[in-house]
Residue frames as a rotation matrix with the C-alpha (Angstrom) as fourth column:
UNK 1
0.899 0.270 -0.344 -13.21
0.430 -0.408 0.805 -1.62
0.077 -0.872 -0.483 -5.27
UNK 2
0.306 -0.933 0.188 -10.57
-0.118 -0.233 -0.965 1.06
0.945 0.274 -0.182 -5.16
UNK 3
0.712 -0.308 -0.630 -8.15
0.680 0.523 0.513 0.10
0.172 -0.795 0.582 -2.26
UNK 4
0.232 -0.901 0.367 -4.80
-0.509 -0.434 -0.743 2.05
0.829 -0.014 -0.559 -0.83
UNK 5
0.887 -0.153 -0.435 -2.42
0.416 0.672 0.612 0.39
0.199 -0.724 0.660 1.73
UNK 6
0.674 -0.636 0.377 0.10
-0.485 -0.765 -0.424 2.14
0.558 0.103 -0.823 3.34
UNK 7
0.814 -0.503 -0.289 3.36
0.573 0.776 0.263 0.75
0.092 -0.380 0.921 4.71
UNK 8
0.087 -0.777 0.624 6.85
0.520 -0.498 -0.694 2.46
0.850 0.385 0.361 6.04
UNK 9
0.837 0.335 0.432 5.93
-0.188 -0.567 0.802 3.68
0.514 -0.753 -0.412 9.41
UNK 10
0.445 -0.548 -0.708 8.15
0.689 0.715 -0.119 3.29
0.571 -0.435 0.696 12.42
UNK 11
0.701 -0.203 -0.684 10.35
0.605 -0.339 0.720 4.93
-0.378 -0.919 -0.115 15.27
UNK 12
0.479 -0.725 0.496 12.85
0.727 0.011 -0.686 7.58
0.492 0.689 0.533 14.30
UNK 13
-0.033 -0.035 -0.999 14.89
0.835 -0.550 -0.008 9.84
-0.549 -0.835 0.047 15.75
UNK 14
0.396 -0.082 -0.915 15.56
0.255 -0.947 0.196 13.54
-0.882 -0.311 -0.354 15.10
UNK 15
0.308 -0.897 -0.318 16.96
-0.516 -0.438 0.736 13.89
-0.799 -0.063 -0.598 11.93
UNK 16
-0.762 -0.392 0.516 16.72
-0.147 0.880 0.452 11.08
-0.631 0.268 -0.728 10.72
UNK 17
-0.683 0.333 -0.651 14.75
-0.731 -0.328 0.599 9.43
-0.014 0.884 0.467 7.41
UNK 18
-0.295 0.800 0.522 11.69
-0.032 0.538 -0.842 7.43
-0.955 -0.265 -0.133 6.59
UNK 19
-0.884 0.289 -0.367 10.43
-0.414 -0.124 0.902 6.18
0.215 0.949 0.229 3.12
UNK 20
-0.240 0.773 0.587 6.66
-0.349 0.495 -0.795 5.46
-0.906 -0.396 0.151 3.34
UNK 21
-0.989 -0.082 0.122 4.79
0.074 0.435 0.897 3.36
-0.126 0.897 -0.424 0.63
UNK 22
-0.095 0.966 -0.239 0.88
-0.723 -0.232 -0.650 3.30
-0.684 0.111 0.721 -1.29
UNK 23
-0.877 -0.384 -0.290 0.33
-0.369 0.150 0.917 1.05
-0.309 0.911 -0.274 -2.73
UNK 24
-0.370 0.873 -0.319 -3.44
-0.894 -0.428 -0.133 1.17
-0.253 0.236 0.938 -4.75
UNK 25
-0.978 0.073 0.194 -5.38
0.204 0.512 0.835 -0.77
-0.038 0.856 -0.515 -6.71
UNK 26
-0.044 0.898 0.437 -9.17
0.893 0.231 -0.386 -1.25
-0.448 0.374 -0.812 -8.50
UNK 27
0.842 0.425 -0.332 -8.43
0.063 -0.689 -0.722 2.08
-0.535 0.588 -0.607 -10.68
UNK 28
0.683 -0.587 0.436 -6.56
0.487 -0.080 -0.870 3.35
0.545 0.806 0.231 -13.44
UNK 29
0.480 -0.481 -0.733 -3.47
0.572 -0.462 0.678 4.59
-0.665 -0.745 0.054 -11.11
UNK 30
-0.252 -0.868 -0.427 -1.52
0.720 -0.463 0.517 6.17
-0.647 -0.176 0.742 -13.39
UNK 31
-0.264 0.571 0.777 -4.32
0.624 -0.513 0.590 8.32
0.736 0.640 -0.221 -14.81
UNK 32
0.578 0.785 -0.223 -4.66
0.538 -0.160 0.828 9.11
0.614 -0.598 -0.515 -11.35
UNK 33
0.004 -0.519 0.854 -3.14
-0.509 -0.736 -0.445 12.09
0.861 -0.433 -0.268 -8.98
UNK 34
0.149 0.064 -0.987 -1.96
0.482 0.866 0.129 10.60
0.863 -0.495 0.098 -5.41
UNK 35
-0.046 -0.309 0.950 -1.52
-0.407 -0.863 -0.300 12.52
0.912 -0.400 -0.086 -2.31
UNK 36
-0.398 -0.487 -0.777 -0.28
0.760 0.299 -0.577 11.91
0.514 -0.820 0.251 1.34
UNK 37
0.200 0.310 0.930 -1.81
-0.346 -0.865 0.363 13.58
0.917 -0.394 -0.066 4.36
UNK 38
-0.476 -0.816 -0.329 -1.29
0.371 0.153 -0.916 13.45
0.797 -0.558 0.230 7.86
UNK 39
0.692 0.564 0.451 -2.94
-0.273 -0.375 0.886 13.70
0.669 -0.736 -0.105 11.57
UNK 40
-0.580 -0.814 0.039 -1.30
-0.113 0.033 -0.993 14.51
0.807 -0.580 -0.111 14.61
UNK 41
-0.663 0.476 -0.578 -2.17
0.730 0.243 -0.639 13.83
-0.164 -0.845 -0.509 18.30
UNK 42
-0.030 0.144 -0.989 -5.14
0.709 -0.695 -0.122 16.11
-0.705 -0.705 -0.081 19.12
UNK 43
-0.541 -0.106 -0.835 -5.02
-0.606 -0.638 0.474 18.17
-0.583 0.762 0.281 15.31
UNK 44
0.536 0.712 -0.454 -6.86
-0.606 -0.050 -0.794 18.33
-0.588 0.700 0.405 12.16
UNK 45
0.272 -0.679 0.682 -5.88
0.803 0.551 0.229 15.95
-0.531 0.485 0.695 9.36
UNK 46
0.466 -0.223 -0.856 -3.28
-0.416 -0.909 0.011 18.21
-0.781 0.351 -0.516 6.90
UNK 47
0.954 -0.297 0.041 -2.29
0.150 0.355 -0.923 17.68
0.259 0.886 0.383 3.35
UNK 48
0.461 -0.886 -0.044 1.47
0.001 -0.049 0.999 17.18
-0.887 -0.460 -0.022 3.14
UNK 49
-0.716 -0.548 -0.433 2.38
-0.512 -0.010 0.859 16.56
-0.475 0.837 -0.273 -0.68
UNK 50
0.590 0.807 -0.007 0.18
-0.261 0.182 -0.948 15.42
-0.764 0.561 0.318 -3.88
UNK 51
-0.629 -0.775 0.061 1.85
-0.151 0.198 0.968 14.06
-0.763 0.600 -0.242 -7.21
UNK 52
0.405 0.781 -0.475 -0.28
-0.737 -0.029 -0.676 13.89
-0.542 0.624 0.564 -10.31
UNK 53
0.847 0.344 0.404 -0.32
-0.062 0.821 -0.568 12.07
-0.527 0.456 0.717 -13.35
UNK 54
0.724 -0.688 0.053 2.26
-0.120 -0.201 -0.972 13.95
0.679 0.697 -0.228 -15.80
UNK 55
-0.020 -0.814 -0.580 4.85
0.996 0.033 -0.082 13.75
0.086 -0.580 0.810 -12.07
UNK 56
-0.091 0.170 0.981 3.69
0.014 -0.985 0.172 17.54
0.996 0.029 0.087 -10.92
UNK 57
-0.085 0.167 -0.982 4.05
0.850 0.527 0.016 17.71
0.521 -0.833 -0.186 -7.47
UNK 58
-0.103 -0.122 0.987 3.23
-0.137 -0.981 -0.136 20.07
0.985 -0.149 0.084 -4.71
UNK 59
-0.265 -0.580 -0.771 4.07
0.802 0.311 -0.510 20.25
0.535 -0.753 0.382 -0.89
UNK 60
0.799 0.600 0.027 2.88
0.438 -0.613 0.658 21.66
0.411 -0.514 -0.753 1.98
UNK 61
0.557 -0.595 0.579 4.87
-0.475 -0.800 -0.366 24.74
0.681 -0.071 -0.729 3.15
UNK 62
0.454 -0.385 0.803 6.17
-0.872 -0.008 0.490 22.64
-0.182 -0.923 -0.339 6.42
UNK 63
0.490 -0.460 0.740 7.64
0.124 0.878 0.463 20.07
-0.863 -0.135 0.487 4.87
UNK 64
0.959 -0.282 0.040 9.04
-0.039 -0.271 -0.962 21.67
0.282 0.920 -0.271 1.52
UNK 65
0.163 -0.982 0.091 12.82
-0.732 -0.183 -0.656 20.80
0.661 0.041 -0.749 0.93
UNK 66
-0.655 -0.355 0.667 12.86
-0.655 0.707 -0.268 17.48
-0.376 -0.612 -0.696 3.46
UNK 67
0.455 0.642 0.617 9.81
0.039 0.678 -0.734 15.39
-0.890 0.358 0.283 1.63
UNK 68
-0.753 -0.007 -0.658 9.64
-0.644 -0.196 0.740 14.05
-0.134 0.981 0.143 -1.41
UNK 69
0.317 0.933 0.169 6.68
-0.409 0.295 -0.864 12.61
-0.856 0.205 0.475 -3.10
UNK 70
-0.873 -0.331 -0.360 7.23
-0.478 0.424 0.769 9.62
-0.102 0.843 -0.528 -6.15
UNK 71
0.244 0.964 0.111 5.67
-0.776 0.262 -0.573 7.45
-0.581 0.054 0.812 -8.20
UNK 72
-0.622 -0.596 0.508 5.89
-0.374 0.796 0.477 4.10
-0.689 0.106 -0.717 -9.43
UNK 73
0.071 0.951 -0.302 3.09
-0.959 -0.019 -0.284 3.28
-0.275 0.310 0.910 -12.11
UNK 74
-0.232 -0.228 -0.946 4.35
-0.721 0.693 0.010 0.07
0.653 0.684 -0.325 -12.73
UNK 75
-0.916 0.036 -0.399 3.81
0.209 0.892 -0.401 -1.01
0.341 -0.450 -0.825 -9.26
UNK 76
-0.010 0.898 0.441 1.11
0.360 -0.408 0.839 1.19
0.933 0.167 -0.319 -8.70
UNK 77
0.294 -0.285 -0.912 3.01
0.955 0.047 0.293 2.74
-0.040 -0.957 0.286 -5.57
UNK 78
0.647 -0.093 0.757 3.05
0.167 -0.951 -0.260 6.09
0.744 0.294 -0.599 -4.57
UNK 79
0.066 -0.885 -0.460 6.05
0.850 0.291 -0.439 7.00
0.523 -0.362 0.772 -2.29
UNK 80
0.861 -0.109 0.497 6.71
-0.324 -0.871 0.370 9.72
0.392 -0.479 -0.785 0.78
UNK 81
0.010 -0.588 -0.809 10.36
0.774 0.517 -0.366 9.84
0.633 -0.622 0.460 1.40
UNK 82
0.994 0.076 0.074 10.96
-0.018 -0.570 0.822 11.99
0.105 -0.818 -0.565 4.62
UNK 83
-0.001 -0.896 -0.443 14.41
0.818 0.254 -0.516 13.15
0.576 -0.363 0.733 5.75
UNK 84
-0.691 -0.671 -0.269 15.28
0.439 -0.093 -0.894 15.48
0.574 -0.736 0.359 8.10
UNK 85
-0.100 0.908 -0.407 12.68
0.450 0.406 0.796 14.68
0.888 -0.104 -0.449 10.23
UNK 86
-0.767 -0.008 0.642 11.33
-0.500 -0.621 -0.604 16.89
0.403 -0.784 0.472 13.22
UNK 87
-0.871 0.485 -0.079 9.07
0.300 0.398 -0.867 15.83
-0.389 -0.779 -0.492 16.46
UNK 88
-0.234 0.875 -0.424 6.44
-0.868 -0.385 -0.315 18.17
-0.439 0.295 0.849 14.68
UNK 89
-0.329 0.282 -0.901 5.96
-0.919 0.126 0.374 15.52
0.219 0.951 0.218 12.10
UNK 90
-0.993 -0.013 0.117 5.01
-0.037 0.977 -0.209 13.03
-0.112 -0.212 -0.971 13.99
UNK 91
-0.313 0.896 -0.316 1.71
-0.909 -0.379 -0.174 11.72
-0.275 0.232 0.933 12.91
UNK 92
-0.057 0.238 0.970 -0.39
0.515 0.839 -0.176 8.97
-0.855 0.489 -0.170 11.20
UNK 93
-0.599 -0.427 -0.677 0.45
-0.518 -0.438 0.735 9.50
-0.611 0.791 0.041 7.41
UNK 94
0.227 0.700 0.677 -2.56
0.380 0.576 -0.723 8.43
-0.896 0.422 -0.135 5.17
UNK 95
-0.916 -0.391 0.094 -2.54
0.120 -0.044 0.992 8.38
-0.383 0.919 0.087 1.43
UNK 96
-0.392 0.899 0.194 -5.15
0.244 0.305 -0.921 9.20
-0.887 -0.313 -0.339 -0.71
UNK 97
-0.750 -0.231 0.619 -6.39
0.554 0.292 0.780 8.48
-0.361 0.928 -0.091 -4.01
UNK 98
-0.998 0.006 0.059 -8.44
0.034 -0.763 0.646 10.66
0.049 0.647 0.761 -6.34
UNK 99
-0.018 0.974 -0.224 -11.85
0.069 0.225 0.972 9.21
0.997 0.002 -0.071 -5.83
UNK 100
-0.147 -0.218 0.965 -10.86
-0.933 -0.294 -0.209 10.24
0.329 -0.931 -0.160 -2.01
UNK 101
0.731 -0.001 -0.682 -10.39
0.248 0.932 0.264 6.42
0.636 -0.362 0.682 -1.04
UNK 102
0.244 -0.743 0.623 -8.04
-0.968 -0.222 0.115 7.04
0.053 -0.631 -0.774 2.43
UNK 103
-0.674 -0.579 -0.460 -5.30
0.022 0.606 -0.795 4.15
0.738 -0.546 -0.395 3.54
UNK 104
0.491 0.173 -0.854 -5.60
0.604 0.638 0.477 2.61
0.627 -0.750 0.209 6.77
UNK 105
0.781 -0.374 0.501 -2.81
-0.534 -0.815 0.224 5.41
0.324 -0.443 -0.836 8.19
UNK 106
0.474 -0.590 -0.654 0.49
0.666 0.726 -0.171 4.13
0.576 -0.354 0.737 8.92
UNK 107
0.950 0.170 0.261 2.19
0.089 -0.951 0.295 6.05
0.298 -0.257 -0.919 11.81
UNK 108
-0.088 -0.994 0.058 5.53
0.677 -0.102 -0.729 7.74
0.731 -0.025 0.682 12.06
UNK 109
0.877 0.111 -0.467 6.86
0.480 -0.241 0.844 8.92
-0.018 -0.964 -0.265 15.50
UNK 110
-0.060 -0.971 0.230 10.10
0.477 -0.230 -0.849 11.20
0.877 0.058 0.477 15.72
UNK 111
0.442 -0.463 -0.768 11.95
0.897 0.238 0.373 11.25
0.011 -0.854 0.521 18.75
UNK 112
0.856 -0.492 0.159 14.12
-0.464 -0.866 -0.185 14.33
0.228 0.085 -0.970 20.39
């Protein structure tokens, strides 16, 4: 059964950084592309950043240059760090694995 758990949420202000965590299991993760989306209050869920297999990554336009997007294949953990964080981004931040298994949603809040 393929699984994802996300972890890393929490309170932040303005400005400030946030490393979330994935971390999979019941497939071949590092055959596997990983990607991070996101729902705000009252909005559609939106893709935020994707990492493949070979470590290609791509990034939605509103968060390009303050995300980053890793991988661990050893722990089978996919990583969203966040820095200079804006109120926009507040959201529940789900991962999701290739066979479109979603996380549980872990949620990050940024203060003004």
């Amino acid at each position: 059964q393929v699984r994802a758990v996300e972890s890393g949420g929490g309170l932040v202000q303005a400005g400030g950084s946030l490393r979330l965590s994935c971390t999979a299991s019941g497939f071949n993760f590092s055959r596997n592309y990983m990607a991070w989306h996101r729902q705000a209050p009252g909005r559609q869920r939106e893709f935020v950043a994707v990492i493949h297999e070979g470590g290609n990554t791509k990034y939605a336009d509103s968060v390009k240059g303050r995300f980053t997007i890793s991988r661990d294949n050893t722990k089978n953990t996919a990583y969203l760090q966040m820095s200079g964080l804006k109120p926009e981004d507040t959201a529940v931040y789900y991962c999701k694995t290739a066979s479109n298994t979603w996380g549980q949603g872990t949620r990050v809040t940024v203060s003004s």
